[in-house]
C-alpha positions as CSV (number, residue, x, y, z in Angstrom):
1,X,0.0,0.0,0.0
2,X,1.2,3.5,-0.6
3,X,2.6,5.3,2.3
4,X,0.0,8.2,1.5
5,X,-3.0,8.8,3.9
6,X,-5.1,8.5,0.5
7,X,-4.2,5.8,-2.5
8,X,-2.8,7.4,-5.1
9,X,-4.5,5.6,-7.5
10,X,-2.5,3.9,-10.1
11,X,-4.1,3.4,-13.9
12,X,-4.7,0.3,-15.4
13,X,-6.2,-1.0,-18.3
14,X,-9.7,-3.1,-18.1
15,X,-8.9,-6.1,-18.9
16,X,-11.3,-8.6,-18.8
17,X,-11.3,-10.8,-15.6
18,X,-8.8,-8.8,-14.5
19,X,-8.6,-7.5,-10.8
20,X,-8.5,-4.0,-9.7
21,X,-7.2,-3.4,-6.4
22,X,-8.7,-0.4,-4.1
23,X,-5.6,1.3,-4.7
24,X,-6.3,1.6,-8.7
25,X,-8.3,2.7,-10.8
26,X,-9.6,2.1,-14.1
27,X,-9.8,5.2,-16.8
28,X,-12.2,7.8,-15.8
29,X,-14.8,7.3,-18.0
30,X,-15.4,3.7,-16.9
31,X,-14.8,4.6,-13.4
32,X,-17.8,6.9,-13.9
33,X,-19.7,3.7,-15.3
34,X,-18.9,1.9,-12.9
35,X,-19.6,4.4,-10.5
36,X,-23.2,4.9,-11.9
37,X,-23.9,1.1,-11.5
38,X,-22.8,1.1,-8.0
39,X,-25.6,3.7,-7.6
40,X,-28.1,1.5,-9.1
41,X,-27.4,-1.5,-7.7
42,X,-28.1,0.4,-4.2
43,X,-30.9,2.4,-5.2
44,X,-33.8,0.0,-4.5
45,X,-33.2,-0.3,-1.0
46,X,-31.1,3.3,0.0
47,X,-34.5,4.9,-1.5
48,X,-37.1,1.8,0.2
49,X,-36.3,2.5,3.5
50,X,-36.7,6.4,4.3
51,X,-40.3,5.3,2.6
52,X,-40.9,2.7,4.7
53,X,-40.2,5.2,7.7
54,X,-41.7,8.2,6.0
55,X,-38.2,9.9,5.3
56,X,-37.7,12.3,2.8
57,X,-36.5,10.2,0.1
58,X,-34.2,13.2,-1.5
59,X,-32.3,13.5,2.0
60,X,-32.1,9.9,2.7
61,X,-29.9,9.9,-0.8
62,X,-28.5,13.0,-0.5
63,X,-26.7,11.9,3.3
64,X,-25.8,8.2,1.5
65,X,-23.5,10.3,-1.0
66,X,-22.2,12.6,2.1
67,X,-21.6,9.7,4.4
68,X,-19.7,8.2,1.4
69,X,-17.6,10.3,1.4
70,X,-16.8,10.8,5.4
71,X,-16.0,7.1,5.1
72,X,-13.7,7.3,2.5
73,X,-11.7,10.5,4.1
74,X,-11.8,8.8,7.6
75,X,-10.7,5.5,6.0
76,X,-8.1,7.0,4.1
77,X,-9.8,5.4,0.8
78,X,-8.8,1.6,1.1
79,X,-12.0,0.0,2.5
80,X,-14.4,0.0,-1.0
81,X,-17.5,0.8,0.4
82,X,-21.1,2.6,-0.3
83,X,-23.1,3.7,2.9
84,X,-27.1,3.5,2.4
85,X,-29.9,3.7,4.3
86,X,-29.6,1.2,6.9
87,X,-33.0,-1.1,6.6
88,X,-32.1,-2.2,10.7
89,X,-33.7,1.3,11.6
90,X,-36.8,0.5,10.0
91,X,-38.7,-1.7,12.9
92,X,-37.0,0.9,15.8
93,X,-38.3,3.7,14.2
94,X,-41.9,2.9,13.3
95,X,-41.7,1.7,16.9
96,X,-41.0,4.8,18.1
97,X,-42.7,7.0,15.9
98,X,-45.8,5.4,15.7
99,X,-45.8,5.7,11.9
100,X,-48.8,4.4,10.1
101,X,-46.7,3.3,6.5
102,X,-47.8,5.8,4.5
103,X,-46.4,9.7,3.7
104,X,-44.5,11.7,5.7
105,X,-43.5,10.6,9.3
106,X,-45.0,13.4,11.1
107,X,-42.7,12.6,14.4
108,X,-39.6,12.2,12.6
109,X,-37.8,14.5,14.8
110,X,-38.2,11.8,17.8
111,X,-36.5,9.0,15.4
112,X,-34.2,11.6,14.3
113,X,-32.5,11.9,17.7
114,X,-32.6,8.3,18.3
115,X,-30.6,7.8,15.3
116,X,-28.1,10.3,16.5
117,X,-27.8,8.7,19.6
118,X,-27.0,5.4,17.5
119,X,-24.1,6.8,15.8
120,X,-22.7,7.7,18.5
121,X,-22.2,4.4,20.5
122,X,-21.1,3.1,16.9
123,X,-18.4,5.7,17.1
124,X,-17.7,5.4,20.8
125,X,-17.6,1.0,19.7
126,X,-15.2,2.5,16.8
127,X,-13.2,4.4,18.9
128,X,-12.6,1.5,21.3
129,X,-11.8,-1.4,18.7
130,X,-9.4,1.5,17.1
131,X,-7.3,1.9,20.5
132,X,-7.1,-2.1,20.9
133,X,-6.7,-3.4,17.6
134,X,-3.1,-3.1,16.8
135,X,-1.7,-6.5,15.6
136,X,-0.4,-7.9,19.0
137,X,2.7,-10.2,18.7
138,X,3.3,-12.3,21.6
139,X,6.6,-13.7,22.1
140,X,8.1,-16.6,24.5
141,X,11.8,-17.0,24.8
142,X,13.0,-20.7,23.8
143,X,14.5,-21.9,26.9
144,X,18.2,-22.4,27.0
145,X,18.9,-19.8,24.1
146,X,20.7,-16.1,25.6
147,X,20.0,-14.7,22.2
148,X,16.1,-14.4,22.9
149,X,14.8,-16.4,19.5
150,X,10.7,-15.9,19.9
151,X,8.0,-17.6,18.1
152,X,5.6,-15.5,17.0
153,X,1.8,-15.6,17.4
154,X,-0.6,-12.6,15.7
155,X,-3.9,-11.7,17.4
156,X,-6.0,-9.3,16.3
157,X,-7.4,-8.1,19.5
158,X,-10.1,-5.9,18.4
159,X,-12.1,-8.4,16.2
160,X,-11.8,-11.2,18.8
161,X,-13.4,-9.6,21.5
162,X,-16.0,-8.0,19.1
163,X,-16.8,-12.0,18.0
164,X,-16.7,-13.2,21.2
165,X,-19.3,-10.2,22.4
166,X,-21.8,-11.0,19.3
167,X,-21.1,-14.6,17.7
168,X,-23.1,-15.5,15.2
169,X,-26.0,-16.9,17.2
170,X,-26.2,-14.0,18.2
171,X,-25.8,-11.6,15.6
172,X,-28.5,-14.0,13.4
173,X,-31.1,-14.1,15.9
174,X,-31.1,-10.1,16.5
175,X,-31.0,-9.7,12.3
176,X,-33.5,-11.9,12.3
177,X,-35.9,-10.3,15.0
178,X,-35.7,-7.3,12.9
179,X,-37.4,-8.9,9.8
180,X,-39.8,-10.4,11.9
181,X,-41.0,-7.6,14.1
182,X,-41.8,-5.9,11.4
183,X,-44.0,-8.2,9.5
184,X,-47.2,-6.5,10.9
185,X,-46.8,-3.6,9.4
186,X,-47.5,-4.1,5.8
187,X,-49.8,-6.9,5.6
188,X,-52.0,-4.7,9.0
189,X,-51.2,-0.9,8.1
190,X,-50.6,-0.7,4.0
191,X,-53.9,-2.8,2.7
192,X,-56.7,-0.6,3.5
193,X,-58.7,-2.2,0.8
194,X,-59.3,-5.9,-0.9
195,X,-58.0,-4.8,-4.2
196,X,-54.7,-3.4,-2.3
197,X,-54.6,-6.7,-0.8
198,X,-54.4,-8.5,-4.3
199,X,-51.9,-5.9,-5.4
200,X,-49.8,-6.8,-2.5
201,X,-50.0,-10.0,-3.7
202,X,-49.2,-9.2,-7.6
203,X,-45.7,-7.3,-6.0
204,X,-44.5,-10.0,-3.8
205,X,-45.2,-12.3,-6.8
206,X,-43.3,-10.1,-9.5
207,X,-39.9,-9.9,-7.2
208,X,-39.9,-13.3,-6.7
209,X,-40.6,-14.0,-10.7
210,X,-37.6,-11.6,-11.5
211,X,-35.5,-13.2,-8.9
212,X,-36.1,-17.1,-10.1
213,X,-36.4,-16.2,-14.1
214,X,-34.1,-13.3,-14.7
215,X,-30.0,-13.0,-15.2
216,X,-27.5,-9.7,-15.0
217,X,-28.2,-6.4,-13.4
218,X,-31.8,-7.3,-14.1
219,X,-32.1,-10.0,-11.1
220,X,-29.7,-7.9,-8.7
221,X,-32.5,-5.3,-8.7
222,X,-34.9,-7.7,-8.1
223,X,-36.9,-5.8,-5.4
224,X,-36.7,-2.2,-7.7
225,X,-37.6,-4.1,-10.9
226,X,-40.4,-5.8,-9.0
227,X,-41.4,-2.6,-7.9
228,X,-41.7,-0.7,-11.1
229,X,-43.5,-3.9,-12.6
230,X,-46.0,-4.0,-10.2
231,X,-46.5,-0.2,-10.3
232,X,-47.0,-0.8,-14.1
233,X,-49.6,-3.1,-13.3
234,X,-51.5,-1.6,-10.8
235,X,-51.5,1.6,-13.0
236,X,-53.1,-0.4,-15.8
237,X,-55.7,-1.5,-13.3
238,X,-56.7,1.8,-11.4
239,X,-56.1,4.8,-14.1
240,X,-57.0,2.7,-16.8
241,X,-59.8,0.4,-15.6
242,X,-61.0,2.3,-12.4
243,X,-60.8,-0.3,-9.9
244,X,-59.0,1.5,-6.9
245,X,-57.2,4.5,-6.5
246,X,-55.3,6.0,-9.4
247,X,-51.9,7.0,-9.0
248,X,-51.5,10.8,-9.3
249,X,-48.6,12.3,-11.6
250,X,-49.5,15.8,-10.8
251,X,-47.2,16.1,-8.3
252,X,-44.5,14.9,-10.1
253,X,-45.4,16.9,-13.1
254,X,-45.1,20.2,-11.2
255,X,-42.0,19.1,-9.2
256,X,-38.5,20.8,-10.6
257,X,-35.7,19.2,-11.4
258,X,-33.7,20.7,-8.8
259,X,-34.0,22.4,-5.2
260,X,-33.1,22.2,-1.9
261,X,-34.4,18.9,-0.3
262,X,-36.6,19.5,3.1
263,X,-34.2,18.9,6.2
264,X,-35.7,17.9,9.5
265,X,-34.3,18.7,12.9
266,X,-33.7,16.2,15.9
267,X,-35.9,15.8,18.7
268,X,-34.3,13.9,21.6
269,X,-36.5,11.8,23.4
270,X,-35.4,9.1,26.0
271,X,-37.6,6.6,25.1
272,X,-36.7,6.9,21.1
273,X,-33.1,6.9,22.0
274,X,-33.1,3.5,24.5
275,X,-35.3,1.8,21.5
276,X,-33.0,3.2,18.5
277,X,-29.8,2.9,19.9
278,X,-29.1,-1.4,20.1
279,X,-29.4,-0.8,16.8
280,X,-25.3,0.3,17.0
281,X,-25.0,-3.8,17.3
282,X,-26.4,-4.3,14.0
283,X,-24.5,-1.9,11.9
284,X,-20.8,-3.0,13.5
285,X,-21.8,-6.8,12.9
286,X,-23.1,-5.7,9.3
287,X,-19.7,-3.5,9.2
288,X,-17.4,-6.4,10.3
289,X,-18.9,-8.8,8.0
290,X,-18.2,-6.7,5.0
291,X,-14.7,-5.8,6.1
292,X,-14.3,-9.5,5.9
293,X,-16.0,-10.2,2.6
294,X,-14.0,-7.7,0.9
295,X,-10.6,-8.6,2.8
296,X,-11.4,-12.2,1.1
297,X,-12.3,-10.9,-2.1
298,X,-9.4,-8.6,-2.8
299,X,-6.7,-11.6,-0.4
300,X,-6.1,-8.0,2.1
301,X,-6.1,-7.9,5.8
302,X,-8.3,-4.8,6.1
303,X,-8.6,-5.5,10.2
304,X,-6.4,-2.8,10.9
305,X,-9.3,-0.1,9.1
306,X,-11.7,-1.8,11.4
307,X,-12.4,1.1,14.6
308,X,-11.6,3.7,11.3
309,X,-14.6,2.0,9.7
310,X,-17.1,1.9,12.3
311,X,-15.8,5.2,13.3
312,X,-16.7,6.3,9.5
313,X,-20.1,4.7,10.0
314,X,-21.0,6.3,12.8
315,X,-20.3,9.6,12.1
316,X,-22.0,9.2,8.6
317,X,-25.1,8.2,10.9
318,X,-24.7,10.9,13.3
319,X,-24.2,13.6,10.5
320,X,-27.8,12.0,8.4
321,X,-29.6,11.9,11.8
322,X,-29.1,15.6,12.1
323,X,-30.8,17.2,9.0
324,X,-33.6,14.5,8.6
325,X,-31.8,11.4,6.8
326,X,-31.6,7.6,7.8
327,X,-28.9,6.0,9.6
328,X,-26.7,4.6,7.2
329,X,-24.4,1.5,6.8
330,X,-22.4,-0.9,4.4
331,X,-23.8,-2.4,1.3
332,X,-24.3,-6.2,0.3
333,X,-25.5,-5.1,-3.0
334,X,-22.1,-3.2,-3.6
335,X,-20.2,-6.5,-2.6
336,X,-21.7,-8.3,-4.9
337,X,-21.1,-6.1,-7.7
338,X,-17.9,-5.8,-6.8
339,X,-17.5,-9.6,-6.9
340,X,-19.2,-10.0,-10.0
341,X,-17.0,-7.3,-11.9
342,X,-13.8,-7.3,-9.6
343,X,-13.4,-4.0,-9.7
344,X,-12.0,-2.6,-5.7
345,X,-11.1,0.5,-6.8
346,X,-12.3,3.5,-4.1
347,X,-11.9,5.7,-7.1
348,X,-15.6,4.3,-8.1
349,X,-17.2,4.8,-4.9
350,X,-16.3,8.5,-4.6
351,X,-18.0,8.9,-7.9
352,X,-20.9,7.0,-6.7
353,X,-21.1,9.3,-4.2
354,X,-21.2,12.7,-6.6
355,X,-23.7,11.4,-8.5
356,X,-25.9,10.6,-5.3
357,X,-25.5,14.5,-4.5
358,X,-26.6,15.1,-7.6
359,X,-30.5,13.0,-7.1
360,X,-30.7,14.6,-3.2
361,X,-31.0,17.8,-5.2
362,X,-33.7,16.7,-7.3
363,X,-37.2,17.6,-6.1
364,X,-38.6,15.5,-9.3
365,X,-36.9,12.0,-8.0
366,X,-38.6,12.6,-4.4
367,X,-41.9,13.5,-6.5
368,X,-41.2,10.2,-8.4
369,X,-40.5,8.4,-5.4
370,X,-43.6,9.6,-3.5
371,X,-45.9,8.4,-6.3
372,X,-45.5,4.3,-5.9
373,X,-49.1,3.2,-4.5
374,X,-48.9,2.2,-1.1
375,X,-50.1,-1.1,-2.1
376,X,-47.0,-1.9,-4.2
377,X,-44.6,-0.4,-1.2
378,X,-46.4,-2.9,0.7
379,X,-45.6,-6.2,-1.2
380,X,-42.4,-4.7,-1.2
381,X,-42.1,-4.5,2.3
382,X,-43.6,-8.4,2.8
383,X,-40.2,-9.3,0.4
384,X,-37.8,-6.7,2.1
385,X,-39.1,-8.1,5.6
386,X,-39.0,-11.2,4.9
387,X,-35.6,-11.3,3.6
388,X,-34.3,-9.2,6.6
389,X,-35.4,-12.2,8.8
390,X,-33.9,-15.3,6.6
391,X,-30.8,-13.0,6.1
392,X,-30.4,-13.8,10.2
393,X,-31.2,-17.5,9.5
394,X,-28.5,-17.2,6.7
395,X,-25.7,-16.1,9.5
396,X,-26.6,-18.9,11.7
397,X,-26.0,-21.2,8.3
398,X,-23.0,-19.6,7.0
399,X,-21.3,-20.0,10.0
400,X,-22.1,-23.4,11.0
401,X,-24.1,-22.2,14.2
402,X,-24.4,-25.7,16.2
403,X,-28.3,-25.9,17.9
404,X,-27.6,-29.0,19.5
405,X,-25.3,-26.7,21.7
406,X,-28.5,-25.5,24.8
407,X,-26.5,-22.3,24.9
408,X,-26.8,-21.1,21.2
409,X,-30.9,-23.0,21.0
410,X,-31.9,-21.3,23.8
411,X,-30.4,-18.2,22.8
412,X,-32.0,-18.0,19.7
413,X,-35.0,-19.1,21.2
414,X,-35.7,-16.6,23.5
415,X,-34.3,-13.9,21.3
416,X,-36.7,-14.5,18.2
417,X,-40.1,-14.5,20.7
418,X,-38.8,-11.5,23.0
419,X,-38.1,-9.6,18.9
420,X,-41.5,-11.0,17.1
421,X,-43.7,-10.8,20.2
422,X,-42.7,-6.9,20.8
423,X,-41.5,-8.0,24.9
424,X,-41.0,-4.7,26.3
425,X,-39.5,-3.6,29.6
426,X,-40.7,-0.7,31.9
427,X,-37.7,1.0,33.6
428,X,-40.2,4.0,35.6
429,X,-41.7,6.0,32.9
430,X,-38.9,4.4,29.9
431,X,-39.9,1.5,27.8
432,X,-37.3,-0.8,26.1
433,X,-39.1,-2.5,23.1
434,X,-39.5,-5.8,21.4
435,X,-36.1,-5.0,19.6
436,X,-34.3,-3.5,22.1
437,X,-35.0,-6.7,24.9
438,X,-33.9,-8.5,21.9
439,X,-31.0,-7.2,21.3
440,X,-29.5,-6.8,24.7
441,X,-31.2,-9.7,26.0
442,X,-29.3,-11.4,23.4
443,X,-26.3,-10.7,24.1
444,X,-26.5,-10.7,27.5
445,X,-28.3,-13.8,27.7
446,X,-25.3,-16.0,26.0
447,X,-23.0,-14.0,28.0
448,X,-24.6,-16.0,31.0
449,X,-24.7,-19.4,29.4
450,X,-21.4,-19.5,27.4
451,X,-20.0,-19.0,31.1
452,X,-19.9,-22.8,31.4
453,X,-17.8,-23.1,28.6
454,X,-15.5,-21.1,30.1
């Protein structure tokens, strides 16, 4: 690596199947390109979730480019990496706001400080791994030898006790609790009629057609292509045949292409803040598990950019939280377009970035954004849910979890019910909710019962 605080990216030809490492760079006009597909293949869900909390779509993408950028300066560009809207906030904040799934969140300001609140224990979790994970060498003299020979043993500190806080049991059940908490919400709250009902259905359908029967670009935007499909259809349904309510393109007729977006400021409210802030576990297991992903993809140790990362995070959260945008954090989607092309480059995320500026200032995309019927956001919803929760069960799978071990069954066990079932705690006048208890229960909870493996 170069001895720079930022890569001084190095040019090289695009060769097909050949690697790019973070540290170069491909031409600039296919850096753009590739740039512009990193933005699509995050757009479905950076723009899904500030609608399924009522955010204002233009600030929620607006802050993704922003926080982009903080995480590459505070990284010192050599982690690859696209910060979205973090879809763990969803079930905490219609928790706390109340919000009913459709428009505006009219107490936003309450999630607002809760997601504040968030970043900050990720950046206080950041700031501790960064003072303990320096690469530890422990050395034992060989008896018998004055000249001190050592054998040497590497540890990375920092990621050890971070494992050993939230293993995988862990870490799957709370992801998991997070899907399922929310699985009220659209099927209760976002059919108001029977005909919404069916177009619920006709969404849900559609993503998983394009999932099973599609290939390319086309399948990785499965839950956006499913959405403008089913959009399509119930357009044909309402406008043209009159059977529910037609979409109106007024607004987005009279919208302009560009203008300010509408901030929001924080309110900070303690109940808001106790139910948003486990969410902080989340984002550093999501961040952790895509340090790792990429460290194996590109064959780099990327452990010592570990506190720098969730410090980047965090403050990328903190900074969105303050002016009305989501809480933000790693991308799967950008992994796995960065697998598929194996392109590492940073160079490409920083123009991903630029170009997300670019739509925040576009009153006409929010306008667009606003128009999808709230039946169609809802069979989106039952997919995105859904997938949330099997994306816990996929931890547990990927990592071997062992259930005939009482401590990780009873673990996950209690965890799921305490998440689905909404358990909530009274501390006076404060209330801990369903993901919360989860959460910390969680962990606390095999903290107890891995004691006898000790």
């Amino acid at each position: 690596m170069s001895e720079s605080y930022f890569p001084r990216w190095q040019k090289v030809s695009a060769s097909a199947g050949a690697v790019v490492t973070p540290e170069q760079r491909l031409p600039w006009p296919q850096t753009a390109a590739m740039g512009v597909q990193h933005v699509i293949a995050m757009f479905g869900a950076t723009v899904l979730a500030p609608i399924l909390m009522g955010f204002n779509p233009n600030v929620a993408i607006l802050m993704s480019g922003i926080g982009t950028l903080l995480f590459f300066f505070i990284t010192g560009g050599r982690v690859p990496s696209y910060l979205g809207s973090s879809f763990a906030f969803i079930g905490v904040v219609i928790a706390a706001t109340g919000y009913s799934g459709s428009g505006p969140n009219t107490n936003l300001g309450v999630a607002l400080g809760g997601i504040i609140v968030c970043g900050l224990v990720y950046v206080l979790i950041g700031i501790l791994v960064a003072l303990t994970n320096e690469r530890r060498t422990k050395r034992a003299p060989v008896k018998g030898l004055e000249g001190m020979e050592v054998e040497e043993v590497e540890n990375d500190v920092a990621v050890h006790w971070i494992e050993r806080l939230m293993p995988p049991v862990v870490t799957g059940a709370v992801v998991a609790v997070i899907g399922l908490n929310l699985a009220s919400v659209p099927i209760k709250n976002m059919a108001p009629t029977g005909f919404d009902t069916w177009m619920q259905l006709v969404t849900f359908l559609s993503v998983g057609l394009i999932a099973v029967y599609t290939r390319g670009m086309i399948q990785r935007l499965l839950i956006l292509m499913g959405l403008i499909v089913a959009s399509v259809v119930y357009a044909l349904l309402t406008n043209g045949l009159g059977l529910g309510k037609p979409i109106d393109l007024a607004p987005l007729a009279a919208a302009p292409w560009f203008g300010m977006p509408t901030f929001s400021s924080p309110v900070f409210d303690v109940n808001a803040m106790l139910l948003i802030a486990p969410v902080a576990v989340i984002l550093v297991a999501e961040n952790l598990g895509h340090l790792k992903a990429v460290g194996a993809m590109t064959g780099r140790d990327l452990n010592p950019y570990l506190g720098r990362a969730f410090i980047g995070d965090g403050i990328a959260t903190m900074v969105s939280g303050a002016v009305g945008g989501t809480g933000v954090t790693t991308y799967a989607e950008n992994i796995g377009v960065m697998a598929a092309t194996k392109i590492y480059s940073t160079a490409m995320f920083v123009v991903a970035a630029l170009i997300a500026l670019v739509l925040g200032f576009s009153p006409k995309f929010g306008a667009l954004v606003q128009a999808i019927p709230l039946a169609v956001m809802g069979g989106v919803s039952i997919v995105v849910f859904g997938l949330i929760a099997v994306s816990g069960a996929k931890i547990w799978v990927d990592n071997r979890v062992d259930f005939s071990m009482n401590k990780n069954l009873i673990t996950a066990a209690i965890t799921l019910i305490l998440g689905t079932g909404d358990f909530t705690l009274k501390f006076g006048q404060f209330a801990l909710g369903g993901i919360g208890t989860a959460t910390f229960g969680a962990i606390l909870l095999y903290a107890l019962l891995n004691r006898a493996q000790d």
